[in-house]
C-alpha positions in Angstrom: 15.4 24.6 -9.6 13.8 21.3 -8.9 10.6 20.0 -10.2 8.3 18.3 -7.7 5.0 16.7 -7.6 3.6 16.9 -4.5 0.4 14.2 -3.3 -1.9 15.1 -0.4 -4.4 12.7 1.0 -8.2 13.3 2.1 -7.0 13.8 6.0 -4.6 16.6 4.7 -7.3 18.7 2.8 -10.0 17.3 4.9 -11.5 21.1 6.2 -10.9 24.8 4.5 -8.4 25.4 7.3 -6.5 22.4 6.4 -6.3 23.7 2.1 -5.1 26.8 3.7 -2.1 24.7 5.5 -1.5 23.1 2.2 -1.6 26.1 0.1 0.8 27.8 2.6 3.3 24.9 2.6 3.5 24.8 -1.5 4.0 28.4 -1.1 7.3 27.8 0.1 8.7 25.2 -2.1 7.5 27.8 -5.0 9.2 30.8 -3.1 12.5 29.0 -3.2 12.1 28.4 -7.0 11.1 24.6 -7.7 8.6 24.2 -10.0 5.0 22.0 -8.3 2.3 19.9 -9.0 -0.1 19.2 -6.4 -2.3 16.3 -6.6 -5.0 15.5 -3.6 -8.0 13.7 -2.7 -11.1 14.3 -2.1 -11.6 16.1 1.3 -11.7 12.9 4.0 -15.4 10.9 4.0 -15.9 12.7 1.0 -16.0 9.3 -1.2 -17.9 7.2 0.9 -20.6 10.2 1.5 -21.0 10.2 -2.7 -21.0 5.9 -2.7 -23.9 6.3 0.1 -25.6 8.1 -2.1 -25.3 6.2 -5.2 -26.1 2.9 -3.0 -29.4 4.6 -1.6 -30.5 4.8 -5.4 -29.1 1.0 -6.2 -27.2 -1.5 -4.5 -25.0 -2.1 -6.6 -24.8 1.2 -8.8 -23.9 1.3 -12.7 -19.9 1.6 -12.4 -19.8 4.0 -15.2 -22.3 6.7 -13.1 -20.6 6.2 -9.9 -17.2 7.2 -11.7 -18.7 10.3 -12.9 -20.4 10.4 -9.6 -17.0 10.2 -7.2 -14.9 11.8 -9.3 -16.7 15.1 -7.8 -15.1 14.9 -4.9 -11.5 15.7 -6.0 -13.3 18.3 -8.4 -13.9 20.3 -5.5 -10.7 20.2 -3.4 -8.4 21.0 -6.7 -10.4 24.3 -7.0 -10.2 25.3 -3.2 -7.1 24.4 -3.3 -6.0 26.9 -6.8 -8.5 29.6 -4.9 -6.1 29.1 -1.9 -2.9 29.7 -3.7 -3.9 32.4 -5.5 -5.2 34.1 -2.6 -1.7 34.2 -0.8 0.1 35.3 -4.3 0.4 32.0 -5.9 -0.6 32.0 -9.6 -2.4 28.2 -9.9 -4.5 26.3 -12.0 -6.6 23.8 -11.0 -7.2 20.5 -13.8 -9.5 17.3 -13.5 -8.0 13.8 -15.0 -9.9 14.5 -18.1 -8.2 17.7 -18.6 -5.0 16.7 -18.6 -5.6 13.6 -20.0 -4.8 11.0 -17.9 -5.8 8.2 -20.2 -6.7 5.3 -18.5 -8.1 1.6 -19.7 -12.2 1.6 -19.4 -12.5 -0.4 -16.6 -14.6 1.8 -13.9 -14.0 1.9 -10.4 -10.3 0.0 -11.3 -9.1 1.9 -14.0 -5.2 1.5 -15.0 -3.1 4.4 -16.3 -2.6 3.9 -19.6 -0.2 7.1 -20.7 -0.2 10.9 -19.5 -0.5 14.3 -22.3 2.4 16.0 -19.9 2.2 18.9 -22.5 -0.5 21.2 -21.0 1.2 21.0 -17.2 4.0 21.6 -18.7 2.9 25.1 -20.7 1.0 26.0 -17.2 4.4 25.5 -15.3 6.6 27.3 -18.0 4.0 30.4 -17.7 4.8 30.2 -13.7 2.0 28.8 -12.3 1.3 25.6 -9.9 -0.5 22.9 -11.6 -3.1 21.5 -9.3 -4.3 18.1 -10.5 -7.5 15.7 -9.2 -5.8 12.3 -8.1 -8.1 9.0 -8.2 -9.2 9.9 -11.5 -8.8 9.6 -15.9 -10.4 9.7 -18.7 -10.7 6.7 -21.6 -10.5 7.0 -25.5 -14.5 7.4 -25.6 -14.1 10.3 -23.2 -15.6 8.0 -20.1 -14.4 9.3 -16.9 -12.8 6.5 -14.5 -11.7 6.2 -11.7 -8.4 4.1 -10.4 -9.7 2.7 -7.6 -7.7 2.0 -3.8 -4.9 3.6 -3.5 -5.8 6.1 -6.7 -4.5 9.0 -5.7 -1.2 7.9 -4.9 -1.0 6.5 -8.4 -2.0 9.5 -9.9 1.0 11.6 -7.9 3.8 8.8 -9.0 2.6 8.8 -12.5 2.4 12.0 -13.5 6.1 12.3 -11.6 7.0 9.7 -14.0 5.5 11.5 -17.6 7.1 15.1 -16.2 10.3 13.3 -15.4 10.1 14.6 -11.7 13.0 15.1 -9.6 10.8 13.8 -6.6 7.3 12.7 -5.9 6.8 13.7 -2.3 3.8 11.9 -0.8 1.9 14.0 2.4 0.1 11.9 5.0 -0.8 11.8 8.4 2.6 10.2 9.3 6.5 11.1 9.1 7.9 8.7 7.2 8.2 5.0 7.0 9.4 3.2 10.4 10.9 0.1 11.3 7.4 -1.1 12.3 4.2 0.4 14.0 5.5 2.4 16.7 2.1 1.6 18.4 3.0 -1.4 18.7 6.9 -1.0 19.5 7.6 2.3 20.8 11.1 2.6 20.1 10.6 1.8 16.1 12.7 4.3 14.3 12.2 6.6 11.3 14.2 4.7 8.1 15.8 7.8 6.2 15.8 5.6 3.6 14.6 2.1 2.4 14.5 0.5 -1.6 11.4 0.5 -3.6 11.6 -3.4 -3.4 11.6 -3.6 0.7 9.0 -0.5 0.7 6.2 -3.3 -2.0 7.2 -6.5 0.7 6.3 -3.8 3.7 3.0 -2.5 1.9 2.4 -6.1 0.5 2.1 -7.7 4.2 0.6 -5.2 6.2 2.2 -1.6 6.1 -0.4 0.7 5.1 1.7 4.0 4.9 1.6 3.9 0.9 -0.2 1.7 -1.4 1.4 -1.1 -3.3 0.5 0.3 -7.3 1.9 3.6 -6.6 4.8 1.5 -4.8 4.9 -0.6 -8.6 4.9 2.3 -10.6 7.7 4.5 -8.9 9.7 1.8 -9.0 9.0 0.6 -12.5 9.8 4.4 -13.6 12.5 5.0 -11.2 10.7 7.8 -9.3 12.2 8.5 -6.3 9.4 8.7 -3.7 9.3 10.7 -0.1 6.9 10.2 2.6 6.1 13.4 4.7 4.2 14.7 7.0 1.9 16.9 6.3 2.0 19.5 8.9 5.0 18.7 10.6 8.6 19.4 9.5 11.0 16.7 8.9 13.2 15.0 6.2 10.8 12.0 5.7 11.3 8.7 4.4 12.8 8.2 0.8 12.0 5.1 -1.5 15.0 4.6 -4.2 16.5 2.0 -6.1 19.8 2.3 -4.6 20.7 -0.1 -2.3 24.2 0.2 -2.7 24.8 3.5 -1.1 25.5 2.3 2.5 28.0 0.2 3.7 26.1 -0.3 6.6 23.0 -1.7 5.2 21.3 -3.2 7.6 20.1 -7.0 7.4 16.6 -5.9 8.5 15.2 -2.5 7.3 10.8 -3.4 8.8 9.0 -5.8 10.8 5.2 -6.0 8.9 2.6 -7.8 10.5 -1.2 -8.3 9.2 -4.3 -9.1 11.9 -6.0 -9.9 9.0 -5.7 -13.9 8.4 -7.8 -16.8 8.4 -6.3 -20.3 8.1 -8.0 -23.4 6.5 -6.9 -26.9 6.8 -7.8 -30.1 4.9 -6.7 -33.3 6.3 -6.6 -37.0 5.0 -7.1 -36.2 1.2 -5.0 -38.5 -0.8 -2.2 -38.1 -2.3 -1.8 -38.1 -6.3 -0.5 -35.2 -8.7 -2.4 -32.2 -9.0 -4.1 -32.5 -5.4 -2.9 -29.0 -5.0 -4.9 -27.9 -7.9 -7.8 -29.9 -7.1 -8.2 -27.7 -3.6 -7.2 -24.4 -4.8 -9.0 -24.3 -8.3 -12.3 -23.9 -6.7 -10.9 -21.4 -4.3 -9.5 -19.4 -6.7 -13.0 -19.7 -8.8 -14.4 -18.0 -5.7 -12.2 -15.2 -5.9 -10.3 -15.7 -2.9 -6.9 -14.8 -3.0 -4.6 -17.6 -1.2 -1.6 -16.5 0.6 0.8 -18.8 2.6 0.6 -22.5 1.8 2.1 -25.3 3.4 1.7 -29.7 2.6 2.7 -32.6 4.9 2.2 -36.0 3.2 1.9 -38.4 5.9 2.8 -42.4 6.0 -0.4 -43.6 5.0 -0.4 -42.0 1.3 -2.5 -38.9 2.5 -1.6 -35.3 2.8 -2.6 -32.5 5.1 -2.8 -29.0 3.1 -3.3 -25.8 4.8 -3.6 -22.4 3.4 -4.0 -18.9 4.8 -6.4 -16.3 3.4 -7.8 -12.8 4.3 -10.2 -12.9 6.8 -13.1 -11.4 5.5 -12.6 -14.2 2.8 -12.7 -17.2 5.8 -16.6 -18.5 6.0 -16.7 -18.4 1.7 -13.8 -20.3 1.5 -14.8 -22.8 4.2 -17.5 -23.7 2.5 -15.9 -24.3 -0.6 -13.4 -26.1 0.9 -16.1 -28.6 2.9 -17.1 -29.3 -0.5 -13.9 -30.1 -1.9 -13.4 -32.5 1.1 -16.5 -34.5 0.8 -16.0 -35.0 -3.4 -11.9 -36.4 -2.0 -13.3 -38.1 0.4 -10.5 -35.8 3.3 -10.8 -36.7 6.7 -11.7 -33.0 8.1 -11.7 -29.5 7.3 -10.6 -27.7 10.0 -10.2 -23.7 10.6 -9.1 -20.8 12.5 -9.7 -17.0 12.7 -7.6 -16.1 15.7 -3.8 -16.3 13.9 -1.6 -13.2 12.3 1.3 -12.7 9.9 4.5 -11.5 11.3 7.4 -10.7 8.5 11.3 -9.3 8.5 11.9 -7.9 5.1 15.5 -6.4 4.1 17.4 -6.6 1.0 20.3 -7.2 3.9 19.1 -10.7 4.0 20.7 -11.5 0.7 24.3 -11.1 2.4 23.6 -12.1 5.4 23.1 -16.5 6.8 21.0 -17.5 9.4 18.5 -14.8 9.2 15.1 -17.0 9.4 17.4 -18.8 12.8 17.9 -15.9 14.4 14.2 -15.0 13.9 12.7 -18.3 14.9 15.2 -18.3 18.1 13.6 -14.9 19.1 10.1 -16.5 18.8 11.3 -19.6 20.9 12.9 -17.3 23.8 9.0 -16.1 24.1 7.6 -19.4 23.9 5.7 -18.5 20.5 5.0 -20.9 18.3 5.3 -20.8 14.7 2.6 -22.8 12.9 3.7 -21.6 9.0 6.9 -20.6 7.3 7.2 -18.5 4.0 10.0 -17.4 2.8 11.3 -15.0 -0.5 15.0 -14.1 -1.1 14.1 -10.6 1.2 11.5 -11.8 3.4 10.5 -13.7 6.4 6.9 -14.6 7.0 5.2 -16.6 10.1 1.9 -17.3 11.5 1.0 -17.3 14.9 -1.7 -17.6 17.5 -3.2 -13.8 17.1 -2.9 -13.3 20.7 1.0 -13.3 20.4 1.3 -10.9 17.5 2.6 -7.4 19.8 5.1 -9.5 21.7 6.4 -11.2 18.8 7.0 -8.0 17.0 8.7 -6.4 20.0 10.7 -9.4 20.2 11.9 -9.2 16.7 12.3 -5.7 16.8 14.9 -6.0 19.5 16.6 -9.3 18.4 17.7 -7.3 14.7 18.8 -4.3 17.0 16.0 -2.2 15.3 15.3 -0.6 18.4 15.7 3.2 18.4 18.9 4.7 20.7 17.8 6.5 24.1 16.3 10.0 23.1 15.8 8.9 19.4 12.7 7.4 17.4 9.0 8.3 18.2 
């Protein structure tokens, strides 16, 4: 018998008909004798339905009311979801964060997990029930409900795996697993039976979006092993472990991740004396834009060029900021552009393996692409490009690493 905490998202219990799926699908994991959790969302749209609500009463709504506010919506799919188990012979229970006690710090709409009371589940699965619990969502030491913000629910599944010591934290979405990249981008990208927590946070971190990167932190902080399903389709999934010992024939490149979402910034002629760097990101950062990939040239005359990349919904803010840093240095020009993406390689194969980021750039040159940034990390490869490049690059990587699936094999 085999304890398991399973996670469903708000496309899987989106509709009655769907709960009923779900119910039916726990059914048999109880039937053959493992012990469940269930955690879900809200029922799909349900979250930003309650937020347009709270934003037709205020703008910018007190974060302590919209907690209590969205927190509704997994309220109602934990009780369908204990009424549909227990309507096809399935003793359930159905509890919010507060009931459990998922203690959380007090800052709404971002709450962190703090520590888990595992001792009620645990009485509710001892008396042979399933233990349905609302993802997204905790309480703090005043009794405040809060919410954990992106990604919330997923935390929710891989922490309360890690408090009941889980032998597996199965996450169900609308996909079967992780794959070597999109495959609608690169139709023969393969299923990966397995790939390590620390290639599954690089994948998330630039641009996968099958799992979110806290939930990625925390099951690899606590050693949970993780498995991405499908949730209405059979199959053996994708598992995230530590272990990256196991196969001989590890490969040197487990993912290709790209992200459409870059902006890149450039400030030429500004001179060059220590702490120029600081001088131009300081008052980026103090606008709350995250930096990504930097690169500096210092040129002949005593100046330096330094371009950065950031998100691009961040790109007209920091422009302006960075116009005003250029006229206090006295720069030459600010220059940007919208119209470039990230493509990476991650593997933990890299670390055995020379010539990886050779082999890469030789498969952008064979396509004339060229690479106008380099970033590298002791698993990853990362490049930007002209936008307009970004699907032939990826199928060009894909098929330089041999990641392409076998004839009959992948989708």
């Amino acid at each position: 018998m085999a304890l398991i905490v399973q996670k469903f998202g708000g496309t899987s219990v989106g509709s009655v008909e769907r709960i009923e799926q779900v119910a039916a699908k726990v059914k048999k994991f109880r039937d053959s004798g493992d012990d469940i959790v269930v955690v879900v969302s809200a029922m799909s749209g349900e979250t930003n339905r309650l937020i347009d609500l709270a934003k037709q009463i205020s703008e910018q709504p007190v974060a302590r009311e919209l907690d209590v506010m969205v927190s509704t919506g997994e309220q109602v799919t934990i009780a369908l979801l204990a009424m549909a188990l227990t309507k096809i012979g399935v003793p359930a229970v159905s509890f919010t964060g507060s009931q459990v006690r998922i203690l959380t710090d007090s800052a709404h709409t971002k709450a962190r997990i703090l520590q888990i009371d595992s001792q009620r589940i645990n009485k509710e699965l001892k008396a042979g029930r399933v233990v349905v619990v609302a993802g997204f969502q905790g309480v703090d030491e005043d009794g405040n409900i809060t919410t954990l913000g992106r990604g919330g629910s997923d935390t929710t599944g891989v922490a309360l795996a890690a408090a009941l010591k889980a032998d597996e934290c199965q996450i169900y979405t609308d996909v079967d697993g992780v794959y070597t990249t999109d495959p609608r981008v690169v139709a023969k990208a393969q299923r990966l039976d397995k790939i390590t927590f620390e290639e599954m946070l690089e994948m998330a971190s630039l641009g996968s979006k099958v799992l979110q990167i806290r939930a990625v932190e925390f099951a690899g902080k606590y050693s949970v092993p993780l498995r991405v399903l499908h949730s209405f389709q059979e199959g053996p999934g994708t598992l995230i472990t530590l272990d990256e010992e196991e196969s001989m024939e590890q490969p040197i490149i487990s993912g290709i991740a790209f992200n459409r979402d870059e902006a890149k910034l450039t400030i030429r002629g500004v001179p060059d004396t220590p702490g120029v760097a600081f001088k131009i990101l300081g008052p980026i950062s103090a606008a709350n834009v995250e930096v990504d990939m930097i690169v500096q040239n210092v040129a002949h005359d005593n100046t330096t060029d330094f371009t950065f990349t950031v998100h691009r919904n961040d790109y007209h803010n920091a422009l302006q900021v960075l116009e005003g840093i250029a006229r206090d240095m006295g720069a030459r020009e600010v220059i940007g552009d919208v119209d470039i993406a990230k493509v990476s390689i991650v593997g933990v194969g890299m670390r055995s393996h020379a010539g990886v980021a050779s082999r890469m750039f030789e498969a952008l040159a064979k396509e004339n692409i060229n690479i106008q940034m380099i970033s590298t990390s002791e698993i990853k490869v990362s490049v930007v490009i002209e936008e307009k490049y970004l699907e032939l690059a990826v199928r060009a990587l894909h098929t330089a690493f041999e990641l392409d699936a076998p004839a009959g094999k992948g989708e």
